[in-house]
C-alpha positions, -999 to 999 in steps of 0.1 A, spaced: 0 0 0 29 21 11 55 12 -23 89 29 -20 111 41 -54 97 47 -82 61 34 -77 61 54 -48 73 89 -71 42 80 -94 20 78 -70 32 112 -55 27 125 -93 -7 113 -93 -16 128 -62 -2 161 -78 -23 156 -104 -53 151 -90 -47 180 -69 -36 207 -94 -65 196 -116 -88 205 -89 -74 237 -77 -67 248 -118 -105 241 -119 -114 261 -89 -90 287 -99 -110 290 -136 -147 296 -122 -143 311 -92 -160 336 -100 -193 316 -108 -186 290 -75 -199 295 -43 -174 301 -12 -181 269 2 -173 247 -30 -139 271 -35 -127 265 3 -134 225 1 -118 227 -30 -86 243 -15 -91 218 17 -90 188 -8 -63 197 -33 -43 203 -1 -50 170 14 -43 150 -19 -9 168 -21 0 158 16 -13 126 12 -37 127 38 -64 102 38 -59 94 5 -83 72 -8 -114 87 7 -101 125 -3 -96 112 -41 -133 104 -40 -144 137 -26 -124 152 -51 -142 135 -76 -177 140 -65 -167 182 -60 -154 180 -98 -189 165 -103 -205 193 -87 -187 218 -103 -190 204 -138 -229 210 -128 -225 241 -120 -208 256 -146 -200 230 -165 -178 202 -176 -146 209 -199 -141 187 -226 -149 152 -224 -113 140 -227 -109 166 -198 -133 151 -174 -121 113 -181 -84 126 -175 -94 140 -142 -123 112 -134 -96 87 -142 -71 102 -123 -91 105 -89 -102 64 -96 -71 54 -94 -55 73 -65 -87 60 -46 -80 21 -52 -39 27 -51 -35 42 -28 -9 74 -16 24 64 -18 53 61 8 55 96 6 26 110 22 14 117 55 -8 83 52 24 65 52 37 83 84 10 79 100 -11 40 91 28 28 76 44 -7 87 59 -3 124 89 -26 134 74 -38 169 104 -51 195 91 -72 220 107 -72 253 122 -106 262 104 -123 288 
């Protein structure tokens, strides 16, 4: 869950993706979203950059891209599966061994005290 190396870089590129794809569609309308939808957007680009609970942030990503392609509107549709695609796949991977998720759910080496 945690993969090290290079698996581990892509998945902190994913994340980054995901992320930057959100805020860059925040960024476009904000002047047509409500405060609300801007501020959770913010909240969950940050948290898919950090790696913070990873796999459930990825969906809320998705479902606030959702919302926002109601609102004003989706992109193309290469645009939308990009970013749809994206957030899927960070949600079953996964964040990476470079995330906060690792830190803090990551394999501990448990010494036992002799008895």
């Amino acid at each position: 869950m945690f993969p090290h190396g290079l698996p581990g870089l892509a998945l902190l590129l994913l994340r980054a993706s995901a992320a930057i794809a959100l805020g860059a569609e925040n960024y476009s309308h904000r002047q047509s979203l409500s405060l609300w939808i801007q501020i959770t957007a913010i909240l969950i680009s940050v948290a898919l950059s950090v790696g913070y609970l990873t796999p459930i942030v990825a969906v809320a990503g998705l479902v606030l891209e959702a919302l926002i392609w109601s609102d004003v509107g989706a992109g193309t549709a290469a645009g939308v599966a990009i970013v749809a695609l994206d957030a899927i796949a960070l949600a079953l991977l996964g964040p990476g061994a470079y995330s906060v998720d690792s830190r803090l759910f990551g394999r501990r080496v448990v010494v036992l005290p002799l008895p």
